[in-house]
C-alpha positions as CSV (number, residue, x, y, z in Angstrom):
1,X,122.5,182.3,216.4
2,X,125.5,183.5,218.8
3,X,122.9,184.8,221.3
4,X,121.0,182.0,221.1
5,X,124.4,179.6,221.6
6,X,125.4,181.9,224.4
7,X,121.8,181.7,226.0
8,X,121.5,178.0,225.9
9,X,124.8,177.3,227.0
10,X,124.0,179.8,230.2
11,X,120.6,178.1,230.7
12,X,122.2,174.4,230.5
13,X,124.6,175.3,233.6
14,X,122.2,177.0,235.3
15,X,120.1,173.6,235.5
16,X,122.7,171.5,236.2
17,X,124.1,173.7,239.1
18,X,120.3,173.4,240.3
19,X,120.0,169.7,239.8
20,X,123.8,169.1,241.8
21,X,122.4,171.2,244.6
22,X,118.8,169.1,244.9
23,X,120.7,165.8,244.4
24,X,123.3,166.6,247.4
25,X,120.4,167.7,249.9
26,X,119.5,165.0,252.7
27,X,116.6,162.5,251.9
28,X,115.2,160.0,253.8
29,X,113.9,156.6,253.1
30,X,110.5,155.7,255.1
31,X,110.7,152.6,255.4
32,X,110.5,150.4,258.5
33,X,111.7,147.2,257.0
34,X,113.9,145.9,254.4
35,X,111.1,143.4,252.9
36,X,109.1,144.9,249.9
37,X,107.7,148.6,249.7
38,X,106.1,150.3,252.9
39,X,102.4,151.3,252.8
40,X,102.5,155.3,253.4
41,X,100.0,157.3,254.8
42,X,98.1,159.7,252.7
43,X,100.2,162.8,253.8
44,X,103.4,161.2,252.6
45,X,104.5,163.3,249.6
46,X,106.5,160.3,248.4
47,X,103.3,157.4,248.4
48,X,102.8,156.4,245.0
49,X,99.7,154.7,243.2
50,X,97.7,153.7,246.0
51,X,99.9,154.8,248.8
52,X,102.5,152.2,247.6
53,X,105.8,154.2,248.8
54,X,109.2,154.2,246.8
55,X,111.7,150.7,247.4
56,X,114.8,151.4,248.7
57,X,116.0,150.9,246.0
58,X,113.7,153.0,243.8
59,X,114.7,155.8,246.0
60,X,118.6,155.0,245.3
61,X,117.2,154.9,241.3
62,X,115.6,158.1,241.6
63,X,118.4,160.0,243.6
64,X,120.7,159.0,240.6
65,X,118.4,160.3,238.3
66,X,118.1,163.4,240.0
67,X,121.9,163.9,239.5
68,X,122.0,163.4,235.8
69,X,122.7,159.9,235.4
70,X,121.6,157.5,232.4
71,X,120.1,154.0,232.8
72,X,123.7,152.5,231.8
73,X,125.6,154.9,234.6
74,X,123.2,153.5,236.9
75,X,123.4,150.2,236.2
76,X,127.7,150.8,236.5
77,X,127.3,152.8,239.5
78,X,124.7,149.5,241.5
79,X,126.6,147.1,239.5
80,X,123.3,145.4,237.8
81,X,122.1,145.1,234.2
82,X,121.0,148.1,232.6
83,X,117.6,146.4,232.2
84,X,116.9,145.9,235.7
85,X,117.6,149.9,235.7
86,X,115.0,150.2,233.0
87,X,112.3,148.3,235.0
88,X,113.8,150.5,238.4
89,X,113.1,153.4,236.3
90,X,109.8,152.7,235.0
91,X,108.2,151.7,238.3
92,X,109.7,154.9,240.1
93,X,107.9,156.8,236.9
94,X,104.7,154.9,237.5
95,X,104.3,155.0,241.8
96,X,105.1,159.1,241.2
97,X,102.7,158.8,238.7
98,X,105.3,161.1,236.0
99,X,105.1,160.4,231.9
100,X,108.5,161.0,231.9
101,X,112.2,161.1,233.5
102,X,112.2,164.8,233.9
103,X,108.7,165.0,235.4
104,X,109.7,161.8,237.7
105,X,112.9,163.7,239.0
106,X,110.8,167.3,239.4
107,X,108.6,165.2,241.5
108,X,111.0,163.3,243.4
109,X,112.9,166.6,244.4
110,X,110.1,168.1,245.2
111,X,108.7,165.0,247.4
112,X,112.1,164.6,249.3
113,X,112.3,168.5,249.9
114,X,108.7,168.2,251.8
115,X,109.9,165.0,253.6
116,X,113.8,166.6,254.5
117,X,111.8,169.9,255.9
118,X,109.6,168.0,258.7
């Protein structure tokens, strides 16, 4: 049970030393204007459903995500109701298509990787 302890305790800072080094690289936001989303092109690896890119401030959502933050640290952190958070959060996990949190924030990592490397 030790081992296991030991293992899982190893394994838990190992991920978050991953996540704080993801979080802190450079992303940018396509966008080329501040009214509603931006249509991207089919080779943008951050176009949601039906090439429906991230808002703004789905991207700022998702980047808080990606370093570990709840839907109530969030909501602190933007200063807005932890609700809107909730509806932030579900439309990011919808447009990247992910059943859940973790899936949305391996995918948004991923996405903003691909984008920061052109």
């Amino acid at each position: 049970m030790r081992e296991m302890s030991a293992e899982v305790r190893f394994l838990s800072g190992s991920a978050l030393g991953v996540v704080d080094e993801l979080a802190g690289a450079p992303v940018t936001i396509p966008t080329q204007s501040r009214r509603g989303p931006v249509f991207a092109g089919a080779d943008d690896p951050l176009a949601g459903v039906d090439g429906v890119a991230l808002s703004a401030r789905e991207h700022e959502v998702a980047q808080l995500m990606a370093r570990g933050r709840s839907n109530r640290e969030i909501a602190g952190l933007l200063h807005l109701s932890p609700d809107t958070i909730k509806g932030n959060v579900a439309d990011v996990l919808r447009k990247l298509r992910a059943a859940n949190r973790a899936e949305a924030v391996a995918k948004y990592v991923r996405a903003s990787q691909r984008v920061g490397s052109r």
